[in-house]
N, CA, C and O atoms as a CHARMM CRD file, in Angstrom:
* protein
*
  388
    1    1 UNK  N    115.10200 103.72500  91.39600 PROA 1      0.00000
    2    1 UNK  CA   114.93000 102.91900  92.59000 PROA 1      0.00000
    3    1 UNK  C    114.59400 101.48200  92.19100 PROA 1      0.00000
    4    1 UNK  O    113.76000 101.40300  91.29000 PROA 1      0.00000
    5    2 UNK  N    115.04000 100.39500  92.64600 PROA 2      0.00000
    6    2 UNK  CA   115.18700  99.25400  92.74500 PROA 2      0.00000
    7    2 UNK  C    113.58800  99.11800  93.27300 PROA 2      0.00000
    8    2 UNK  O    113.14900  99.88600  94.12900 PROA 2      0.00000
    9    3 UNK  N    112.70400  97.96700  92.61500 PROA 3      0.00000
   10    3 UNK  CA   111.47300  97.21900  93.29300 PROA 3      0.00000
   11    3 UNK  C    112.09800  95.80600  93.73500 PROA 3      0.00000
   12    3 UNK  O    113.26400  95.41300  93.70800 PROA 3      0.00000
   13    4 UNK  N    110.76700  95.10700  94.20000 PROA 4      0.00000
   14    4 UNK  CA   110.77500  94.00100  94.64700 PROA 4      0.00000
   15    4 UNK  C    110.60900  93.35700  93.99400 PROA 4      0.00000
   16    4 UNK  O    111.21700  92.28700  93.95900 PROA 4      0.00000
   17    5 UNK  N    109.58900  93.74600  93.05400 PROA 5      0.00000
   18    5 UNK  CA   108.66700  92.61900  91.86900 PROA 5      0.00000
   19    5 UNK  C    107.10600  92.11000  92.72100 PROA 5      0.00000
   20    5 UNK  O    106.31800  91.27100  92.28600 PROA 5      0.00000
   21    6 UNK  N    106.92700  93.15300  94.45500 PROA 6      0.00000
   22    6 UNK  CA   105.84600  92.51100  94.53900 PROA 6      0.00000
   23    6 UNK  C    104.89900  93.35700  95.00200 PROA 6      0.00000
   24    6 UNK  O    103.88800  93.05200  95.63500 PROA 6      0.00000
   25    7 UNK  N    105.37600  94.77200  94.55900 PROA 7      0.00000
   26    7 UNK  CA   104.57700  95.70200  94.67900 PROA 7      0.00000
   27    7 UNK  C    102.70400  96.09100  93.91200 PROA 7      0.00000
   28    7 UNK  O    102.28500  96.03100  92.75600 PROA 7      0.00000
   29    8 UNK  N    102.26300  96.33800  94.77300 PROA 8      0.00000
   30    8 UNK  CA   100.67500  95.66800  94.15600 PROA 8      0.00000
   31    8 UNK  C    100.30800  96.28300  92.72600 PROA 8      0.00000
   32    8 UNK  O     99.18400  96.29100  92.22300 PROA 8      0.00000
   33    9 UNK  N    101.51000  96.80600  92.16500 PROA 9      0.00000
   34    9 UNK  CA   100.99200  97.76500  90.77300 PROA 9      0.00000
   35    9 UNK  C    102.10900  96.98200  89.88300 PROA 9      0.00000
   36    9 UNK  O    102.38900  97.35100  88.74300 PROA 9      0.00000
   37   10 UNK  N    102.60400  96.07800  90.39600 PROA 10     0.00000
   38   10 UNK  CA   103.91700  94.94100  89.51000 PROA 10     0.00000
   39   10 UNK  C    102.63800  94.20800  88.61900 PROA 10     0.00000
   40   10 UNK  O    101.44200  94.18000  88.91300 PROA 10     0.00000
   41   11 UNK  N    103.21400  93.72700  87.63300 PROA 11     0.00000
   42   11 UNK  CA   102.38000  93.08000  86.49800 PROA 11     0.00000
   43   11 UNK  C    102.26600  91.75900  87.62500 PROA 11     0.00000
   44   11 UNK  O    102.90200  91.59700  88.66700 PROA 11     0.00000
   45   12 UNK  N    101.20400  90.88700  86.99600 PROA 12     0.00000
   46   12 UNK  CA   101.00300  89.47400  87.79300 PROA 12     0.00000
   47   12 UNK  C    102.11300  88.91900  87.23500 PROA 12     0.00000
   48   12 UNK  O    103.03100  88.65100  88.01000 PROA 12     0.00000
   49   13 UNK  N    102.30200  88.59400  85.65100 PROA 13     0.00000
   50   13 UNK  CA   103.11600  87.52900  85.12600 PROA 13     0.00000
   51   13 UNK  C    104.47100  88.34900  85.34600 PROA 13     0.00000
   52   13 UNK  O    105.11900  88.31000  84.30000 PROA 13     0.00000
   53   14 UNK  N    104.87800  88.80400  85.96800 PROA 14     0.00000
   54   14 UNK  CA   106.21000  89.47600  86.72100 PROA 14     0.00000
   55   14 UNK  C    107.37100  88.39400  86.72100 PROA 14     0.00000
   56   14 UNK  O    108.36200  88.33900  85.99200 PROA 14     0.00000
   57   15 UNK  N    106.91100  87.43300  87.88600 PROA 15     0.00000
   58   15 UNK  CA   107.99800  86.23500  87.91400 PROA 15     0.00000
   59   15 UNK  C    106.83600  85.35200  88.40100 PROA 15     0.00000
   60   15 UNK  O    105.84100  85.62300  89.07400 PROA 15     0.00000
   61   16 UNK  N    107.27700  84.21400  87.85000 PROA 16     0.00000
   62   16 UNK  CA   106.70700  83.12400  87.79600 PROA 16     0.00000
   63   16 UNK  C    106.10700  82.69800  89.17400 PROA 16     0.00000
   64   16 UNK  O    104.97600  82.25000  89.36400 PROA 16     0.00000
   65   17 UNK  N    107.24900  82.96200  90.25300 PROA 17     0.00000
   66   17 UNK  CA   106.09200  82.83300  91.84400 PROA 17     0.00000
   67   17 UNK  C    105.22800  83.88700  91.74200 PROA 17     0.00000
   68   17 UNK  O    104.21000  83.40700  92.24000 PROA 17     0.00000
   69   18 UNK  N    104.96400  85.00600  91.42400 PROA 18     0.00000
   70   18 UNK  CA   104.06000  85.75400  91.80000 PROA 18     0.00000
   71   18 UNK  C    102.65000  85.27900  90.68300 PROA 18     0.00000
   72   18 UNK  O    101.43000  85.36300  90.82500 PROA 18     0.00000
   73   19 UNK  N    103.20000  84.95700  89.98200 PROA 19     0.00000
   74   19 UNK  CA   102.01000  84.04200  88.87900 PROA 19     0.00000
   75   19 UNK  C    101.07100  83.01600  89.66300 PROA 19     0.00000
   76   19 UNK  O     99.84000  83.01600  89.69900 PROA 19     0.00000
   77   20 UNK  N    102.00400  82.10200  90.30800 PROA 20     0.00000
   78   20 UNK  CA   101.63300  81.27400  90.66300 PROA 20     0.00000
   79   20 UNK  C    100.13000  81.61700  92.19300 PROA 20     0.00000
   80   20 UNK  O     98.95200  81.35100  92.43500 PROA 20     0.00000
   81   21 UNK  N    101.33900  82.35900  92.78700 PROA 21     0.00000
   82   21 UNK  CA   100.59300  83.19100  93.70600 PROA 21     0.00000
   83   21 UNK  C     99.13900  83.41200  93.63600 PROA 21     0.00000
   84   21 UNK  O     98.22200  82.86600  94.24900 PROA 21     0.00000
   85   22 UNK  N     99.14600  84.63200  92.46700 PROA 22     0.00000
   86   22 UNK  CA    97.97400  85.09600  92.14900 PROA 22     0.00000
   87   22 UNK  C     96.88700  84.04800  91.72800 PROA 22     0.00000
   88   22 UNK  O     95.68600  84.27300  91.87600 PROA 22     0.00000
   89   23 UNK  N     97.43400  82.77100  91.14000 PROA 23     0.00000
   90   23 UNK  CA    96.81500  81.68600  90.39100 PROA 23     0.00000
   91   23 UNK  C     95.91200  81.11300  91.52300 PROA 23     0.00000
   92   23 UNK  O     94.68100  81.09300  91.52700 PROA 23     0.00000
   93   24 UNK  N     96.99900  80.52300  92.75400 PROA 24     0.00000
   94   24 UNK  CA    96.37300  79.85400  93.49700 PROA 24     0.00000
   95   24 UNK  C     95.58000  80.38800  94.48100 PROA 24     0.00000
   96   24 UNK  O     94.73300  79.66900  95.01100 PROA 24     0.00000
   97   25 UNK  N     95.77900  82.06600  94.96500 PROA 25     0.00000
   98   25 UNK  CA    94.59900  83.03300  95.17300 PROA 25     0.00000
   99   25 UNK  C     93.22900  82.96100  94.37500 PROA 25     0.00000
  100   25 UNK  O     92.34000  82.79800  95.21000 PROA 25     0.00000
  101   26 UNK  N     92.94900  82.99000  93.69400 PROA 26     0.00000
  102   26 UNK  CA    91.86500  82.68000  92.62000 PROA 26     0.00000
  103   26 UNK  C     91.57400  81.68700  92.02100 PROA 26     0.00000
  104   26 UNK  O     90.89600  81.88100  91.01200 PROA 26     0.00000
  105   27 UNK  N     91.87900  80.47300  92.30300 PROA 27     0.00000
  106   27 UNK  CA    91.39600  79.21700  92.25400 PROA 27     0.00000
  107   27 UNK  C     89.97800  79.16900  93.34600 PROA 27     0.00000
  108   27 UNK  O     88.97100  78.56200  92.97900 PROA 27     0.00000
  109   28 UNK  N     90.02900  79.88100  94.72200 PROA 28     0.00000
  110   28 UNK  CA    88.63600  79.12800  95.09200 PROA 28     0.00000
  111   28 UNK  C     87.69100  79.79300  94.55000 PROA 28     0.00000
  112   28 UNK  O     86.62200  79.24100  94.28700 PROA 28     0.00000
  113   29 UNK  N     87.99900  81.61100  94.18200 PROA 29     0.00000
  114   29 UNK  CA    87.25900  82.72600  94.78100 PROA 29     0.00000
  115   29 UNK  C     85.77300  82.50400  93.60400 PROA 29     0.00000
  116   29 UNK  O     84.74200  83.13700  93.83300 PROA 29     0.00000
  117   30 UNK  N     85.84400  81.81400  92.72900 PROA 30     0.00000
  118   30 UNK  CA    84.63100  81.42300  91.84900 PROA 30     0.00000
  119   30 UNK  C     83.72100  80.91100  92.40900 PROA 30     0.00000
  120   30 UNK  O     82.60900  81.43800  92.45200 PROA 30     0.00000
  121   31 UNK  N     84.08300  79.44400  93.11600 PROA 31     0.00000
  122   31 UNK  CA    82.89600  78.51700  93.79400 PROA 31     0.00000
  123   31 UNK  C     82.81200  78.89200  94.89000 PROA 31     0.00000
  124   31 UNK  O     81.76700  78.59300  95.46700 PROA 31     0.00000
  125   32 UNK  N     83.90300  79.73700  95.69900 PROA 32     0.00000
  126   32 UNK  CA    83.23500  80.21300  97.13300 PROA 32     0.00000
  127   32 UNK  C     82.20100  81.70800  96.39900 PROA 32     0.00000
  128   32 UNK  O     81.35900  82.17000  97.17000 PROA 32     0.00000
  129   33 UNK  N     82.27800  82.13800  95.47600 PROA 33     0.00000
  130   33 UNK  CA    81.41100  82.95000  95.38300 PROA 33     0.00000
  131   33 UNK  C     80.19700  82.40500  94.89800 PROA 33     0.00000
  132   33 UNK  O     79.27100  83.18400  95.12500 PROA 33     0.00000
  133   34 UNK  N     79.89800  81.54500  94.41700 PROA 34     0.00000
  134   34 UNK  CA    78.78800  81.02400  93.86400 PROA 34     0.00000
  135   34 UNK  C     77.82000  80.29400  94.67900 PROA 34     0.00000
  136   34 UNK  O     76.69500  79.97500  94.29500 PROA 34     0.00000
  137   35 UNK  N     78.35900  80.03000  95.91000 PROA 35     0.00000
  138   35 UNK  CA    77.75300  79.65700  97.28000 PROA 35     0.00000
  139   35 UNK  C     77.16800  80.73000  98.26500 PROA 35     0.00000
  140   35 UNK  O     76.50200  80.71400  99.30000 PROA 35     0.00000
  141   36 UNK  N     77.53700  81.34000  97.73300 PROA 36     0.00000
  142   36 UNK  CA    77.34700  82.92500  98.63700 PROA 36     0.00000
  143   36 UNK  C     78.49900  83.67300 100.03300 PROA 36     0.00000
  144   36 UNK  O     78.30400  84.56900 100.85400 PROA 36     0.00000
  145   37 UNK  N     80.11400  82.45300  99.64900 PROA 37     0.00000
  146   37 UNK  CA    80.45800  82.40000 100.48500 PROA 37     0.00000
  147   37 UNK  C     81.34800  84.11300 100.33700 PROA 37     0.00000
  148   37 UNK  O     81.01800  85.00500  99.55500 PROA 37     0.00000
  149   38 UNK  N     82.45900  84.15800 101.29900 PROA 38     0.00000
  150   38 UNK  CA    83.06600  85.65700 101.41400 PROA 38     0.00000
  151   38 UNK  C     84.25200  85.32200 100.61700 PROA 38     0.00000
  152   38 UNK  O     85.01600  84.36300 100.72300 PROA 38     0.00000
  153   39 UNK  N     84.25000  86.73600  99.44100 PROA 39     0.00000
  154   39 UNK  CA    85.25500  86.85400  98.89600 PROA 39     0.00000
  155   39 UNK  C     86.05400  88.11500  98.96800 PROA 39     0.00000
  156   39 UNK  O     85.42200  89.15500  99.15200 PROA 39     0.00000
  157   40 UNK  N     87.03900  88.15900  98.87900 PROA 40     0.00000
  158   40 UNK  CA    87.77700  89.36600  99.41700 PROA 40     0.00000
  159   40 UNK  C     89.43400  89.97600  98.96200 PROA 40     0.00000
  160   40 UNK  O     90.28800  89.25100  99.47400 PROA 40     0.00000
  161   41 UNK  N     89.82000  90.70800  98.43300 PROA 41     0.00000
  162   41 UNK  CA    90.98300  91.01700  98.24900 PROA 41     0.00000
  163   41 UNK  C     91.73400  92.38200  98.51300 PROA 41     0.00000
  164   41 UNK  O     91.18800  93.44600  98.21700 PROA 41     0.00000
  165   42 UNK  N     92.85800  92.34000  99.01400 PROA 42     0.00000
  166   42 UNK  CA    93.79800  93.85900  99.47500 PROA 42     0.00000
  167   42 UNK  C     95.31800  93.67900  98.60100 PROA 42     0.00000
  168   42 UNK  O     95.73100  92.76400  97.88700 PROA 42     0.00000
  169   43 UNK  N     95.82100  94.77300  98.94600 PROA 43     0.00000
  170   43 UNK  CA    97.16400  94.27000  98.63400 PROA 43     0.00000
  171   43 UNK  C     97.98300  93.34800  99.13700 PROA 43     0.00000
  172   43 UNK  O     98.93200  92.84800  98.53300 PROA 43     0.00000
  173   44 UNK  N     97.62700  93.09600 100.28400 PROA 44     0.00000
  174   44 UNK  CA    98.21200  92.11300 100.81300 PROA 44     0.00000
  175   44 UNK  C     98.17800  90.66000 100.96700 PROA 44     0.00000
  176   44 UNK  O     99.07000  89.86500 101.26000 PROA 44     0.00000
  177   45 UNK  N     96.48300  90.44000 100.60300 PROA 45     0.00000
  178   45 UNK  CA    95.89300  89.30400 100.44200 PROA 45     0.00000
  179   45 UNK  C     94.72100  89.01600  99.90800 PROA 45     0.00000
  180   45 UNK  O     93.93400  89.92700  99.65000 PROA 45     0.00000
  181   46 UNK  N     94.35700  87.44100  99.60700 PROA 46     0.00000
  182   46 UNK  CA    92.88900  87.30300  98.94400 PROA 46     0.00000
  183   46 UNK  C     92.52300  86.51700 100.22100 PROA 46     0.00000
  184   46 UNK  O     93.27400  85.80800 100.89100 PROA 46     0.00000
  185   47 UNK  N     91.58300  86.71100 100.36400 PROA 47     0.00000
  186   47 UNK  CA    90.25300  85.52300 101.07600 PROA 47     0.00000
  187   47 UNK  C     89.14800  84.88900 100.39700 PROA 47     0.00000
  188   47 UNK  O     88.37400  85.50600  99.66600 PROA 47     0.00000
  189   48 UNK  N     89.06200  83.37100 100.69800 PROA 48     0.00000
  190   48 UNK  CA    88.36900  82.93500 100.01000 PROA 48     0.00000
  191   48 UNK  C     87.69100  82.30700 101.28500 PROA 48     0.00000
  192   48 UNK  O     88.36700  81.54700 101.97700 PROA 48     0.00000
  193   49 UNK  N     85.94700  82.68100 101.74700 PROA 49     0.00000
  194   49 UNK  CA    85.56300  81.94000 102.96600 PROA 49     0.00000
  195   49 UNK  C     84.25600  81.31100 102.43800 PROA 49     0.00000
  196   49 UNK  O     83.33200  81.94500 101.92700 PROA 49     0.00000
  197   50 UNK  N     84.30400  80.02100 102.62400 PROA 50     0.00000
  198   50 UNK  CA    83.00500  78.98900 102.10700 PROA 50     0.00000
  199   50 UNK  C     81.92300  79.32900 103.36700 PROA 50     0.00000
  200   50 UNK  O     80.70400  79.24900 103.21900 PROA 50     0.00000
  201   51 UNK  N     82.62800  79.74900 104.71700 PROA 51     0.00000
  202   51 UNK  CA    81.11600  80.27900 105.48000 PROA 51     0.00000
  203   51 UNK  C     80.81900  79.05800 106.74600 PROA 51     0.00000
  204   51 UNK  O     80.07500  79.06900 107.72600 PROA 51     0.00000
  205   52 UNK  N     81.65300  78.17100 106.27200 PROA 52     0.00000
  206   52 UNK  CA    81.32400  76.82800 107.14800 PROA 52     0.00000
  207   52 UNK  C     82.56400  76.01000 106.69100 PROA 52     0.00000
  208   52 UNK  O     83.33000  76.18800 105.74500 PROA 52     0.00000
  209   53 UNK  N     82.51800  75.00900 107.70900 PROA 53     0.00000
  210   53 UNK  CA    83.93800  74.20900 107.48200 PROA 53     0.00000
  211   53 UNK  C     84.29600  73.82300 105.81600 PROA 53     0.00000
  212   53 UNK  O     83.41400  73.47200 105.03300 PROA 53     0.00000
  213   54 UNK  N     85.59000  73.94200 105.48000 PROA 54     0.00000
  214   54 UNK  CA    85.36800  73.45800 104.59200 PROA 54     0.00000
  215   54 UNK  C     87.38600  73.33000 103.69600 PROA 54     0.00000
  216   54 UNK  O     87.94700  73.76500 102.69000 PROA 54     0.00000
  217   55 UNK  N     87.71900  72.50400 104.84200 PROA 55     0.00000
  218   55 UNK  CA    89.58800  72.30700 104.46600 PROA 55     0.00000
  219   55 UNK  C     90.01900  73.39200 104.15100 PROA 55     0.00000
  220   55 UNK  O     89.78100  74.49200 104.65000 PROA 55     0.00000
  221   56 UNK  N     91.06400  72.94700 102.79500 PROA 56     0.00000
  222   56 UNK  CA    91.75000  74.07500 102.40500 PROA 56     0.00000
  223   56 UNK  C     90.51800  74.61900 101.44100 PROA 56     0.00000
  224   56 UNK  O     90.97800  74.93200 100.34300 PROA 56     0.00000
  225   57 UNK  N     89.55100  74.75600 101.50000 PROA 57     0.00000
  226   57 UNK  CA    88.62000  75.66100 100.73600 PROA 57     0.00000
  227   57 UNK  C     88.26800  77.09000 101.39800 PROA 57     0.00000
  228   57 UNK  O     87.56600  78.01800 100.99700 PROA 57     0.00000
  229   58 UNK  N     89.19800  76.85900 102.82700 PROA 58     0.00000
  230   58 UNK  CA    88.66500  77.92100 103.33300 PROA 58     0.00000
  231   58 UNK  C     90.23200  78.98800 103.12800 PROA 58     0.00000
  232   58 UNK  O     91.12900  78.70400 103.92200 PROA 58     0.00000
  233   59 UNK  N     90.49800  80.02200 102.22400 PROA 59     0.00000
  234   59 UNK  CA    91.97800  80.07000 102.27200 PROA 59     0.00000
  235   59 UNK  C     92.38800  82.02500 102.56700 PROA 59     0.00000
  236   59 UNK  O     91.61500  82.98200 102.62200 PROA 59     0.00000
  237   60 UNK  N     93.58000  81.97300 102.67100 PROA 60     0.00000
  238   60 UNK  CA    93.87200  83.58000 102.61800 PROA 60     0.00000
  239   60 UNK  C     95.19500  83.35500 102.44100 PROA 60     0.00000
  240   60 UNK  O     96.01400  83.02000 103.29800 PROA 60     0.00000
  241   61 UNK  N     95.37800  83.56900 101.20100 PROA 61     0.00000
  242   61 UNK  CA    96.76900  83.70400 100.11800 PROA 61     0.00000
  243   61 UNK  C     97.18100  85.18400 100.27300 PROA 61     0.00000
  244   61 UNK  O     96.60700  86.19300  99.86300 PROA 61     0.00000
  245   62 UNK  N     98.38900  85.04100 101.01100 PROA 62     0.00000
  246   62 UNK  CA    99.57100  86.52200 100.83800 PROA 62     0.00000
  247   62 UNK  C     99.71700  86.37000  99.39800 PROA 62     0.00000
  248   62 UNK  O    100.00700  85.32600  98.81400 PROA 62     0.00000
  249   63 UNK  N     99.42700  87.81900  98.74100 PROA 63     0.00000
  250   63 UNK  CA    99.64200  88.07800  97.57500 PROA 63     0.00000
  251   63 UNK  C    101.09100  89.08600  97.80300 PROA 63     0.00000
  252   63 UNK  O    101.38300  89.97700  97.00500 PROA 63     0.00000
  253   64 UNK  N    101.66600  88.85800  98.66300 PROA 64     0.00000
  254   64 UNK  CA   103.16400  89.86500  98.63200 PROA 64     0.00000
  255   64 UNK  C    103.85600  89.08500  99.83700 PROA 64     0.00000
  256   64 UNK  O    103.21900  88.40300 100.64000 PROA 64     0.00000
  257   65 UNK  N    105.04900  89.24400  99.86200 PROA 65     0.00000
  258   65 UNK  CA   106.07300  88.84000 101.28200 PROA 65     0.00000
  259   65 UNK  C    105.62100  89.64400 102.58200 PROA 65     0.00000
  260   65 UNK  O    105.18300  90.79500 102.55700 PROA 65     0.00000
  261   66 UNK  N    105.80900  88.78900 103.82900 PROA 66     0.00000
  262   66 UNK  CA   105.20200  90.21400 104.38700 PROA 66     0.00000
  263   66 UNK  C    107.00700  90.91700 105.36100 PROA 66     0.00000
  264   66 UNK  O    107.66800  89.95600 105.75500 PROA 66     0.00000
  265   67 UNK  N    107.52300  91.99600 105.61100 PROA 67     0.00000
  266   67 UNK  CA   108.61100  91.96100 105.88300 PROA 67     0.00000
  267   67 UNK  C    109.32800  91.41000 106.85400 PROA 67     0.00000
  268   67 UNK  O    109.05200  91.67900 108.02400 PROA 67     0.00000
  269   68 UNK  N    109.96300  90.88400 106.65900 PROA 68     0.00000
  270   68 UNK  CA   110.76700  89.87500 107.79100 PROA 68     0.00000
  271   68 UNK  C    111.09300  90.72600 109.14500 PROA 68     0.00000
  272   68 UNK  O    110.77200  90.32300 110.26300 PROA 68     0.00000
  273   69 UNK  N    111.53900  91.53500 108.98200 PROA 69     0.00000
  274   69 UNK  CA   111.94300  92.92400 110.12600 PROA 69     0.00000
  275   69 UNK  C    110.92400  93.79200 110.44100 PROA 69     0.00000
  276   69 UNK  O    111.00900  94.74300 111.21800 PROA 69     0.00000
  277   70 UNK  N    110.03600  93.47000 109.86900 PROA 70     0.00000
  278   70 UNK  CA   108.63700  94.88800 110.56100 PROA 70     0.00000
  279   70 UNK  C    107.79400  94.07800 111.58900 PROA 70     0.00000
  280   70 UNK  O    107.03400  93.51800 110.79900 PROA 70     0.00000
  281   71 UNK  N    107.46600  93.69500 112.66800 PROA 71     0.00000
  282   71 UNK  CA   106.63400  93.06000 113.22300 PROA 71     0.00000
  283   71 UNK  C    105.17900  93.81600 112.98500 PROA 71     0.00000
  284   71 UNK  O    104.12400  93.30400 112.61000 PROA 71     0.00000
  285   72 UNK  N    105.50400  95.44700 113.38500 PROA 72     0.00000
  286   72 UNK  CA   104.21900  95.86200 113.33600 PROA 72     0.00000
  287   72 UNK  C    103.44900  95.85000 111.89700 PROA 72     0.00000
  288   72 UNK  O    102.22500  95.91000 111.78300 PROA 72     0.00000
  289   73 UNK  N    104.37900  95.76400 110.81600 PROA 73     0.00000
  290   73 UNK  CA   103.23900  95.47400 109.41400 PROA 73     0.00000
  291   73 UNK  C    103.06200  93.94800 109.42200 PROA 73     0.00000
  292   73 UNK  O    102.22100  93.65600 108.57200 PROA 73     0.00000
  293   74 UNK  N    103.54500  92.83900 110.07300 PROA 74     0.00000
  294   74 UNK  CA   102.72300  92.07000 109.98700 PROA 74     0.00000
  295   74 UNK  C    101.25100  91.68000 111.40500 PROA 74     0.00000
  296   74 UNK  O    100.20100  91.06800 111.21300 PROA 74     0.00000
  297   75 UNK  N    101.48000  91.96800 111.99900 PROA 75     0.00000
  298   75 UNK  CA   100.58800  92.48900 112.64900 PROA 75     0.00000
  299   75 UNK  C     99.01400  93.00500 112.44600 PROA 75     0.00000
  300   75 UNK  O     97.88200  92.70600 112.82400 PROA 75     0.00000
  301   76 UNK  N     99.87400  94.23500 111.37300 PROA 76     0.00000
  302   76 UNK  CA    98.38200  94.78300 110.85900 PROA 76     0.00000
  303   76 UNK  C     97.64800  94.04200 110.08500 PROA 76     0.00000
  304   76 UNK  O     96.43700  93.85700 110.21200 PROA 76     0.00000
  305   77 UNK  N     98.77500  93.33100 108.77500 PROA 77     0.00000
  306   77 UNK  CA    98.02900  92.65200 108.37500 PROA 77     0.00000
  307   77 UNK  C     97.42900  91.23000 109.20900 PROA 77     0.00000
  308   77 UNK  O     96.21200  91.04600 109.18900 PROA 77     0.00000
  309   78 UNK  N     98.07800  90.51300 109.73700 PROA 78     0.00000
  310   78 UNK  CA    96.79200  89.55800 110.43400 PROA 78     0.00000
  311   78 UNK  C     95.56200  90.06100 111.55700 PROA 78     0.00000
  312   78 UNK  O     94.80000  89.40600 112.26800 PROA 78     0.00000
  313   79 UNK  N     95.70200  91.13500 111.41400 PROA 79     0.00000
  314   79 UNK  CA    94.49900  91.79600 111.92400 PROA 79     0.00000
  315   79 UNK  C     93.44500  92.39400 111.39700 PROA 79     0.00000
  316   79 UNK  O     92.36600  92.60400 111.95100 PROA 79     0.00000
  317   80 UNK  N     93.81200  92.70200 110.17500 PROA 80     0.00000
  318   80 UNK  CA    93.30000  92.61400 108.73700 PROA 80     0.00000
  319   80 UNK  C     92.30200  91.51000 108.53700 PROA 80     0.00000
  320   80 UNK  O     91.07300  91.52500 108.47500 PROA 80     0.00000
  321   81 UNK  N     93.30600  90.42500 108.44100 PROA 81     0.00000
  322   81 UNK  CA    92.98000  89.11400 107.88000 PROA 81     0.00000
  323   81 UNK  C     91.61800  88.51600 109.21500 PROA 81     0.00000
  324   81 UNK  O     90.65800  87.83400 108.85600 PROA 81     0.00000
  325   82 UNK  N     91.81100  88.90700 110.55200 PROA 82     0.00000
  326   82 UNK  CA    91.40300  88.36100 111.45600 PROA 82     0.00000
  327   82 UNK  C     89.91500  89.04600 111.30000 PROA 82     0.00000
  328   82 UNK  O     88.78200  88.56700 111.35800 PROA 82     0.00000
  329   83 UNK  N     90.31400  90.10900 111.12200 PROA 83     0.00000
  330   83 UNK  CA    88.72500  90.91200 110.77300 PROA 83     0.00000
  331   83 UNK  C     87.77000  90.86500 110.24300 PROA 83     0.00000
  332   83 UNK  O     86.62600  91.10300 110.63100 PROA 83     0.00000
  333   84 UNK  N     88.53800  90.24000 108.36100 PROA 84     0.00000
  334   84 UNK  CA    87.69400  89.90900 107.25200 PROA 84     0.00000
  335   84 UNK  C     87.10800  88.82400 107.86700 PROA 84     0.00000
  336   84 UNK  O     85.98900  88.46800 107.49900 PROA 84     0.00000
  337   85 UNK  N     87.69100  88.24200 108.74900 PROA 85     0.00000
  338   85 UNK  CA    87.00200  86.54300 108.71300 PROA 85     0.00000
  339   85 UNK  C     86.16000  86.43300 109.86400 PROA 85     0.00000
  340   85 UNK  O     85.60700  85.42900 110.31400 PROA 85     0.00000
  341   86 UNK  N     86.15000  87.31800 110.17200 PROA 86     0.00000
  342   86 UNK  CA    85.10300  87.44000 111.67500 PROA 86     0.00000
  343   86 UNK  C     83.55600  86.98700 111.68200 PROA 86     0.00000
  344   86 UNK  O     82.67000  87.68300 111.18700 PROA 86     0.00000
  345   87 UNK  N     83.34000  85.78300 112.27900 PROA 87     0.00000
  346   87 UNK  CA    82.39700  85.44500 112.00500 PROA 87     0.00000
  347   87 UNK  C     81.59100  84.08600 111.15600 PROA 87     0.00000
  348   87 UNK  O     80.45400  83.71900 110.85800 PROA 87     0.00000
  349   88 UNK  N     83.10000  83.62700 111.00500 PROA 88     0.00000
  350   88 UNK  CA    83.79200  82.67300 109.88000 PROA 88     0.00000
  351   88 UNK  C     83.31900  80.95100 110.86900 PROA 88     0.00000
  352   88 UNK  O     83.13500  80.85100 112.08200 PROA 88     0.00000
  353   89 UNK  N     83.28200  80.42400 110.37300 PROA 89     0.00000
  354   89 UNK  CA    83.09000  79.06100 110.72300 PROA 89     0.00000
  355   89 UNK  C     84.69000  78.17100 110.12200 PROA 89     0.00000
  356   89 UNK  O     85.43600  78.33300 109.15600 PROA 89     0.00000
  357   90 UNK  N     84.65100  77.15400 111.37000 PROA 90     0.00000
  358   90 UNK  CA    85.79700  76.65700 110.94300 PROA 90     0.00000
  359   90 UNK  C     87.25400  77.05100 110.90200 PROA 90     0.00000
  360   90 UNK  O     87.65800  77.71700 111.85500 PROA 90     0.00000
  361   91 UNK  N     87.92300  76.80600 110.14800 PROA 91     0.00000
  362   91 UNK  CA    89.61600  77.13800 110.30800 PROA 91     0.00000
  363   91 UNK  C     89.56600  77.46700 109.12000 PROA 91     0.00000
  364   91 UNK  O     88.69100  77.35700 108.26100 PROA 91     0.00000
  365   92 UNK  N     90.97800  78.04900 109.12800 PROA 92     0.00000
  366   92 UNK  CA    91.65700  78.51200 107.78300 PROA 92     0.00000
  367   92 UNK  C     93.37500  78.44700 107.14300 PROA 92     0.00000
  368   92 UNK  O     94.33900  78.54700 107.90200 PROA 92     0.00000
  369   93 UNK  N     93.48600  78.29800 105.91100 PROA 93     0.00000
  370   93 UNK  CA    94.77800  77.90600 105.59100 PROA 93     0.00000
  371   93 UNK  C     95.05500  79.51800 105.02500 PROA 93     0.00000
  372   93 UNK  O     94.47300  80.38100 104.36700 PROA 93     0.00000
  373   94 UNK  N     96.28600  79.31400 105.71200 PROA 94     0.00000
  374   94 UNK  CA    96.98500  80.98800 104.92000 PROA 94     0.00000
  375   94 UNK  C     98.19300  80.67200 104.24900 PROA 94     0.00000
  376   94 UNK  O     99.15200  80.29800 104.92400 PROA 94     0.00000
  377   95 UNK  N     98.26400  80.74500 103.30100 PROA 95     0.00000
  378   95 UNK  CA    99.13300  80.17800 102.13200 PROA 95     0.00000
  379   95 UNK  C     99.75100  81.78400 101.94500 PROA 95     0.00000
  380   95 UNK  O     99.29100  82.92500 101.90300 PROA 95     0.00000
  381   96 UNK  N    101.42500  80.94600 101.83900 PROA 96     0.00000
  382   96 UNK  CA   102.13800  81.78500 101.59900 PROA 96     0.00000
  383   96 UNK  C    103.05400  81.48200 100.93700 PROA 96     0.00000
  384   96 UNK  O    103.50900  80.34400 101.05500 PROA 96     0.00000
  385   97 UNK  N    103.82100  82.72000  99.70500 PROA 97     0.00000
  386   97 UNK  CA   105.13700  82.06500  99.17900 PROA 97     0.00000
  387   97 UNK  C    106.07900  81.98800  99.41000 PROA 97     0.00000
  388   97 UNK  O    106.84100  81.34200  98.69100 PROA 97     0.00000
């Protein structure tokens, strides 16, 4: 069977977007953790929440495509996403590839 390359058990350094991906997922999750802010990851995504305003510091990187034709899996996941952040101050950037 044929993969995608973005299945959550695919190596990171797979292809170079999914590198990147993962890279720029984990760029905040250090200093938002060191603040005490919310850090968080699924297969589908990372969250990085500083807790209070704070630009693109506040982020939730798709770590996979989400399917163009499924409404209801994307759905779940921003309900997902809406959940983790409940409680959240400010806005948020959802970075995608």
């Amino acid at each position: 069977m044929l993969t995608t390359g973005w299945e959550p058990d695919a190596p990171v350094g797979d292809t170079l977007l999914r590198r990147f991906a993962f890279a720029v997922a984990g760029a905040w999750e250090p200093a938002v953790a060191a603040i005490g802010g919310r850090v968080a990851r699924c297969a589908e995504c990372a969250v990085a929440d500083f807790g209070r305003p704070a630009g693109y510091g506040n982020t939730v990187t798709l770590l996979q495509p989400l399917p163009p034709g499924d409404p209801t899996r994307v759905d779940a996941v921003l309900d997902s996403i809406e959940t983790t952040l409940a409680g959240g101050k400010g806005m948020v950037c959802l970075l995608s590839a």
